[in-house]
C-alpha positions in Angstrom: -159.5 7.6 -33.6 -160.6 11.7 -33.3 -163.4 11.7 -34.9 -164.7 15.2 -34.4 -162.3 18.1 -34.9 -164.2 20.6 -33.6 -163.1 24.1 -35.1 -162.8 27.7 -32.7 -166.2 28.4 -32.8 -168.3 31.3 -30.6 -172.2 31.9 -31.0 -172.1 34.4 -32.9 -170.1 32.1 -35.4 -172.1 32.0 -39.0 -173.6 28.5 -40.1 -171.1 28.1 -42.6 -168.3 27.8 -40.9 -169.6 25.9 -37.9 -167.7 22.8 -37.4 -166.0 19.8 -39.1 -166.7 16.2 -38.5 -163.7 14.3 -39.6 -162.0 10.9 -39.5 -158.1 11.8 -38.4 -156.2 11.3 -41.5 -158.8 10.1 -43.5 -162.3 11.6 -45.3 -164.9 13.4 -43.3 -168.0 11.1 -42.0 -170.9 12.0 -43.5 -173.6 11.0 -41.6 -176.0 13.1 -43.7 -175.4 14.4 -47.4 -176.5 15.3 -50.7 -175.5 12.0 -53.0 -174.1 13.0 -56.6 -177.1 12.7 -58.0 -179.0 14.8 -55.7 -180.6 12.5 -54.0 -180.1 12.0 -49.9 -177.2 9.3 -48.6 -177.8 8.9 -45.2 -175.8 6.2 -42.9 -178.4 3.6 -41.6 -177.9 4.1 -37.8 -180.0 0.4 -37.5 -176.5 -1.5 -38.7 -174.4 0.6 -36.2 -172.5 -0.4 -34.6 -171.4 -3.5 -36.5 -171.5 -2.2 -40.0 -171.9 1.0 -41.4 -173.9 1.0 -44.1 -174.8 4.3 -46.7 -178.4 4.9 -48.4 -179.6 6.7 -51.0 -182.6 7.9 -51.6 -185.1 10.9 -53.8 -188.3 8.7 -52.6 -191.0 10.3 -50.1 -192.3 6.6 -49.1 -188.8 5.2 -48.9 -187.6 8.4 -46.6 -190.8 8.1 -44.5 -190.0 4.0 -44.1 -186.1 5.5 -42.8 -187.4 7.5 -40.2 -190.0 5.2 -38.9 -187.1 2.6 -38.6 -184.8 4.8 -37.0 -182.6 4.7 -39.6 -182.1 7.8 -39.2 -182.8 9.1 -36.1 -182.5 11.9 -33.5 -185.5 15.1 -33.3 -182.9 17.5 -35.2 -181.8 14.9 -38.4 -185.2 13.4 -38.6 -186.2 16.8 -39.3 -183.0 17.9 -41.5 -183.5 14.3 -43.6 -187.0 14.7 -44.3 -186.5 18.4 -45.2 -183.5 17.2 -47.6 -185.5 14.5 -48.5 -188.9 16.4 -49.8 -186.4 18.3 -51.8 -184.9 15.4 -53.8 -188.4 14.2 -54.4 -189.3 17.5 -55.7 -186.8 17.9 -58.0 -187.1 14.3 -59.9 -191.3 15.6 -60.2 -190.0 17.8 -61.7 -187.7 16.3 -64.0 -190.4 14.3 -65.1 -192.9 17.8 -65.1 -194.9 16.4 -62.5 -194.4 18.8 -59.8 -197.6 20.0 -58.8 -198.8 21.9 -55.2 -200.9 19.2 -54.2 -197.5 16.8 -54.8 -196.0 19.1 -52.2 -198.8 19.4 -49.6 -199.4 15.4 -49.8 -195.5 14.6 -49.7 -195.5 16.8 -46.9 -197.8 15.5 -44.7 -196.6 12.0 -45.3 -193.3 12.8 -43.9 -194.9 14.8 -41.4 -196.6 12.1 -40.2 -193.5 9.8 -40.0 -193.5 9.9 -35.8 -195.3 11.8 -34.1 -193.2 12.8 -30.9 -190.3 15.2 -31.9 -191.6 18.4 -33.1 -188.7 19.3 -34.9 -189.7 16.9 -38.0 -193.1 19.0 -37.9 -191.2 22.1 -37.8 -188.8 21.2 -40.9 -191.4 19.9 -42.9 -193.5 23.5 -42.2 -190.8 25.5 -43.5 -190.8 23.7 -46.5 -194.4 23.6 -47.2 -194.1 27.5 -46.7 -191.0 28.0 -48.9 -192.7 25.8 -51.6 -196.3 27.7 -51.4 -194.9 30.7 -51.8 -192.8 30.0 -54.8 -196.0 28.4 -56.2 -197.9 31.5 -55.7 -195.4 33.7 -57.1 -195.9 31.2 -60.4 -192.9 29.9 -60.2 -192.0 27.2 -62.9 -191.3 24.1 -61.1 -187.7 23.9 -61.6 -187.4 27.1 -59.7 -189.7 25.4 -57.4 -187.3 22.2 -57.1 -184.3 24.5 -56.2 -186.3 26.8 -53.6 -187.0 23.5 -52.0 -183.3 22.6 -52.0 -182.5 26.1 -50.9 -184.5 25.9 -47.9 -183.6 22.0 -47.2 -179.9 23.2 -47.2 -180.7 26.2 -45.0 -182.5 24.1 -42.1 -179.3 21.8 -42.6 -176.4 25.1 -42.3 -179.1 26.2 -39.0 -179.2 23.1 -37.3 -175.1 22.6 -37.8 -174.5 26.0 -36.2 -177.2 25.0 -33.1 -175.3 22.1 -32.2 -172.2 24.5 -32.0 -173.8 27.1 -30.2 -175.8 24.3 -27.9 -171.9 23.2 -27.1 -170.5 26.9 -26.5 -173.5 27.6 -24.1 -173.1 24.3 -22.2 -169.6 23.9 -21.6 -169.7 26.3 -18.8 -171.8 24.2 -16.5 -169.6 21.3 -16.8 -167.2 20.8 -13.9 -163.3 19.7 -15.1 -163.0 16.1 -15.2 -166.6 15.6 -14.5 -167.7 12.2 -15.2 -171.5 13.0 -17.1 -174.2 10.3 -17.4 -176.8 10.6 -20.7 -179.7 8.6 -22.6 -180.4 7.5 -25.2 -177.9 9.2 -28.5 -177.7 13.1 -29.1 -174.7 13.2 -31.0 -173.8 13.8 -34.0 -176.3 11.0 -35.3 -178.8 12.6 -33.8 -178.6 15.6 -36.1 -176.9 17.5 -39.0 -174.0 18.6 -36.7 -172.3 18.0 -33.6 -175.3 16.9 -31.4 -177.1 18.7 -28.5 -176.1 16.6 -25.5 -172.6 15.8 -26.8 -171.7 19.3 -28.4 -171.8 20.0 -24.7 -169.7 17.3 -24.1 -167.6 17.8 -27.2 -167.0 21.3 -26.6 -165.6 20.4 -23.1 -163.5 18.5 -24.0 -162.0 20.8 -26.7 -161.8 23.3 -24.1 -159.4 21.0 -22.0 -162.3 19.9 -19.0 -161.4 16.0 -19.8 -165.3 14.9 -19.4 -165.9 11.6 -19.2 -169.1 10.0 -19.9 -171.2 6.9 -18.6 -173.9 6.3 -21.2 -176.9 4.3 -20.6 -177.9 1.4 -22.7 -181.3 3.1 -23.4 -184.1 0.8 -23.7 -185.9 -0.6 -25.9 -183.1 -0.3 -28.8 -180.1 0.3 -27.1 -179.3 3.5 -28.8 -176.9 4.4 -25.9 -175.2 1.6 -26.2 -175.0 1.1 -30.0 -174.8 4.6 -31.0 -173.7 6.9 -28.4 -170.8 4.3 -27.2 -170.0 4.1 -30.7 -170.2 7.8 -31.5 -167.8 8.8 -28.2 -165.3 6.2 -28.7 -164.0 7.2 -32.2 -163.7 10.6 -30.6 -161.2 9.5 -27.9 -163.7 10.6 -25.2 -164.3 8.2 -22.2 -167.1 6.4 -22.1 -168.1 3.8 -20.2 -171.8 1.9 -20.9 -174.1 0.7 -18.2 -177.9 -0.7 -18.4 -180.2 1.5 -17.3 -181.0 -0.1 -14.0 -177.2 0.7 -12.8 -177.6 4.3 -12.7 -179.4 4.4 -9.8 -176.4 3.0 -7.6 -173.8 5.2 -9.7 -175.3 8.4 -8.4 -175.6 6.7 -4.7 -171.9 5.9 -4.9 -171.2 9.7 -5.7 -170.0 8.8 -9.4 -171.9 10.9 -12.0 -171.0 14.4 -11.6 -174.1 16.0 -13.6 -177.0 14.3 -16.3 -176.8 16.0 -19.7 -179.5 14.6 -22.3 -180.9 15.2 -25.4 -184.9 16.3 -26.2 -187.5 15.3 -28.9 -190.1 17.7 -27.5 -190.4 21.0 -24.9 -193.8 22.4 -23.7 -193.4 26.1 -23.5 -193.2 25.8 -19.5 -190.7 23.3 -20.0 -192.1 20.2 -19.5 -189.2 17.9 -21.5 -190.0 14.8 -23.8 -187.2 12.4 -24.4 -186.4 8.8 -24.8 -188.1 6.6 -22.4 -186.4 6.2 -19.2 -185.3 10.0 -19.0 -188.2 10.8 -16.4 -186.4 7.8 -14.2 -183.5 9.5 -14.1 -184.4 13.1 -13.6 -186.1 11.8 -10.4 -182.8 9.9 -9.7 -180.7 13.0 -9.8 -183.0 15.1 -7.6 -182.8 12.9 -5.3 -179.2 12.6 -5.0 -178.9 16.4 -5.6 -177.3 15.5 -9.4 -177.6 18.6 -12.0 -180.1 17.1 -14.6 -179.5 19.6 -18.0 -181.9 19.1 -21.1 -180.2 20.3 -24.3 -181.6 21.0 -27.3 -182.1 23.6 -30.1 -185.4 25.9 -30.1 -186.6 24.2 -33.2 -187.4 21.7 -30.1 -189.9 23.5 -28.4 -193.7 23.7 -29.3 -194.4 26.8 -28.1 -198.2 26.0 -28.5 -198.0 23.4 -25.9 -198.8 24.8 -22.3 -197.1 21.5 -20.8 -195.6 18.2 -21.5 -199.0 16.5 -20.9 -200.3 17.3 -24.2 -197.1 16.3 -26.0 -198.0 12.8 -28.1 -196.1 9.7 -27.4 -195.2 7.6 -29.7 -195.8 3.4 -29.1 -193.6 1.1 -31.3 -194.1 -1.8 -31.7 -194.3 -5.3 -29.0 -191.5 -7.1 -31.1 -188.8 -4.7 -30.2 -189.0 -5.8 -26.6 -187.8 -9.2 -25.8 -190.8 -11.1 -23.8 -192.3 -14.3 -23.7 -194.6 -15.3 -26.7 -198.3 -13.9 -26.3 -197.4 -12.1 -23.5 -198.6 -8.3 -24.4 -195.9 -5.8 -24.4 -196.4 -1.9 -23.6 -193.1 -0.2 -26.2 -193.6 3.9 -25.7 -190.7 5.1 -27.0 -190.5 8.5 -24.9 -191.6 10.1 -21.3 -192.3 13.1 -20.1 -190.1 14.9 -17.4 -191.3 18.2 -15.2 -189.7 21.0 -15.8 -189.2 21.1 -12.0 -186.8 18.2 -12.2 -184.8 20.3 -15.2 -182.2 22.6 -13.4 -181.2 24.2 -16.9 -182.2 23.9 -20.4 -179.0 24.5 -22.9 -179.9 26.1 -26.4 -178.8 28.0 -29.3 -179.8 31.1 -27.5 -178.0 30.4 -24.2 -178.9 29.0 -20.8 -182.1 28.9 -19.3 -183.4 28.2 -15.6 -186.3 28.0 -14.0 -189.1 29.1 -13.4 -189.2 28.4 -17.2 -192.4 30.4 -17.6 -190.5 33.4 -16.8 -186.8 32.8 -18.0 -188.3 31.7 -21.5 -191.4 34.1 -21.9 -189.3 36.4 -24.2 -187.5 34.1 -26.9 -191.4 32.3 -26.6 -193.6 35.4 -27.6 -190.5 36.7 -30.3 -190.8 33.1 -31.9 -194.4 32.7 -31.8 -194.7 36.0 -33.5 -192.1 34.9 -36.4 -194.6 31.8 -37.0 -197.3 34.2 -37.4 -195.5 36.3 -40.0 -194.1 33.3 -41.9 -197.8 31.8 -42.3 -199.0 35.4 -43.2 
C-alpha cells in the first residue's frame, strides 16, 4: 500500500502546499490533527504496530503523560503536539474564563519539562510562551489569547511540514541509485508533523526514481525501528529489511549498506549529534568501514547555546523497559552523543552542511541566535 504521495515540491515551496500523506484509495493518515472539537487526536505510536489506536486530548497533564510514554514521539512532533496541545488547553480556560498568564507560563513549563533531551519540545513550547506574553501584554481578552495560541501551534505545525520536505529535497542528492541505506531508531513521518527527517531523504529518493532500499535497525530499548520505522516504510512500498542492532556491524563488513542516514533529538552548535541510543555505535562502525554517516534534521534541532554535545542532557527511562533478570539493576539512557567528526554531512531545511561544522554553520548560527534575541526583546 503507497502510503506517502509525495507532491513536486522544491525549497523554496510554501508550507502550505508541502506534501500529502495518504492511504492509496482511501483517507489520508493523520498521524497528528486538530479533533472536531479542537482538541488534539494523535495516533498512539505505543500500540503500533499491532493496532492503531487515535487519542484525543485538550489536557496539559494528559499531553505531558503522551509524550513521556512515547506515544507520540520523535524531537519534531513532540514539539508540534505539545505546541498544539497548550493551545487546546488554552482555549477550554478560556471557555470556562480561566485563562490567566500564570496558566500559560505553568502549562508551559510542564510540557517543557516532559523529556529533557530533544530541544525541539523546548523550542515549540518557547514560541508559544512568547506568542501568548505578548498577546497578554497587548491586553488581549482571552479568547483572542486562545486563538493566537492556535495561530502559532498551527504555524510551528505548517513550518515543520515544509522542513521535512525541504530536509528530503536537500538529501536526495547524496544518495547513490539503488543504494541500500541503514537508520535508527524512527524519523519518519511519526517522528514529526510531516514527512520525517531521515526518511524524507529517503522518501524523496525514491520519488525521484533512485529505488533506495533500507535496512532498519531494531533500535533498543523499544524497538522503534522495528515497530515503527518497518511499519512506516512498508505501507509506502519502500524496501526495508529489519536487523537487531548487533547485525550491523557485519552488514557494513560484507559491503552491504551503501550510506547511514538517521534522525537527531539534539545538535551542539559544533555539531556534536544526540540521537537514540546506539547511534554513536554506528557512526564509529561506518568510519571505520569508510560508510557515509548523514545526520538529518531541521534547525529547530540545534541548540545553538550548546558549545558541544557534552553538555546536551540525556534522558534515563526507566529499568523495566529493558528485559533483565529480577533485582539485577539496569542502566536505560535513551540517547548518545556522536562527534561531529564521525558526521560527514548534516542535512536541513537550509541545505547541506559539512565539516568543519564550526565554520560551514557559523552563519545560519549567529543569523538564528540573533532572531532569538529579537523574539525575547
Amino acid at each position: 500500500m503507497l502510503w506517502f504521495r509525495i507532491l513536486a515540491a522544491n525549497s523554496s515551496m510554501s508550507s502550505s502546499a508541502s506534501s500529502s500523506v495518504s492511504t492509496q484509495g482511501g483517507p489520508p493518515l493523520d498521524h497528528i490533527g486538530w479533533s472536531v472539537g479542537g482538541g488534539v487526536r494523535y495516533l498512539d505510536q505505543t500500540q503500533l504496530p499491532d493496532a492503531e489506536v487515535y487519542r484525543e486530548t485538550a489536557d496539559i497533564d494528559e499531553m505531558v503523560e503522551a509524550i513521556k510514554m512515547l506515544r507520540v514521539r520523535g524531537a519534531p512532533l513532540i514539539g508540534v503536539s505539545a505546541a498544539m496541545g497548550l493551545a487546546a488547553a488554552a482555549a477550554v480556560e478560556a471557555r470556562n474564563a480561566r485563562l490567566t498568564l500564570e496558566w500559560l507560563e505553568n502549562a508551559a513549563a510542564r510540557l517543557a519539562g516532559a523529556r529533557p533531551t530533544a530541544v525541539n519540545l523546548e523550542w515549540a513550547i518557547d514560541r508559544m510562551r512568547t506568542a501568548g506574553r505578548r498577546a497578554f501584554t497587548q491586553r488581549a481578552g482571552v479568547d483572542d489569547v486562545a486563538a493566537t495560541l492556535r495561530n502559532e501551534a498551527q504555524a510551528i505545525w505548517d513550518e515543520d511540514i515544509a522542513m521535512c520536505v525541504a530536509i528530503g529535497v536537500a538529501g536526495t542528492a547524496l544518495v547513490p541509485r539503488s543504494a541500500t541505506i541503514l537508520t535508527h531508531c524512527n524519523a519518519g513521518a511519526l517522528a514529526t508533523g510531516g514527512m520525517g527527517t531521515a526518511l524524507a531523504v529517503i522518501y524523496r529518493a525514491h520519488a525521484d526514481g533512485k529505488e533506495p532500499s533500507v535496512v532498519s535497525t531494531e533500535t533498543r530499548p523499544l524497538r522503534q525501528g522495528a515497530r515503527l520505522t518497518v511499519w512506516e516504510l512498508h505501507r509506502a512500498g519502500i524496501p526495508v529489511t529489519a536487523i537487531v542492532d548487533s547485525a550491523a556491524a557485519s552488514l557494513m563488513a560484507d559491503g552491504k549498506i551503501d550510506c547511514v542516514i538517521t534522525g537527531a533529538d539534539r545538535i551542539a552548535a559544533n555539531g556534536d549529534v544526540a540521537n537514540k541510543i546506539g547511534t554513536y555505535g554506528l557512526a564509529v562502525l561506518a568510519k571505520a568501514h569508510g560508510i557515509p554517516f548523514y545526520v538529518a534534521a531541521p534547525l529547530s534541532t540545534f541548540d545553538w547555546t550548546l558549545t558541544s554535545g557534552k553538555a546536551i542532557p540525556i534522558e534515563e527511562r526507566a529499568g523495566d523497559e529493558v528485559d533483565a533478570a529480577p533485582g539485577v539493576p539496569v542502566r536505560n539512557p535513551a540517547f548518545d552523543v556522536t562527534p561531529a567528526d564521525l558526521v560527514s554531512a548534516l542535512i536541513t531545511d537550509r541545505g547541506v552542511f559539512r565539516p568543519p561544522y564550526a565554520e560551514s554553520l557559523a552563519t545560519v548560527a549567529a543569523r538564528e541566535v540573533r532572531g532569538v534575541r529579537r523574539t525575547l526583546d
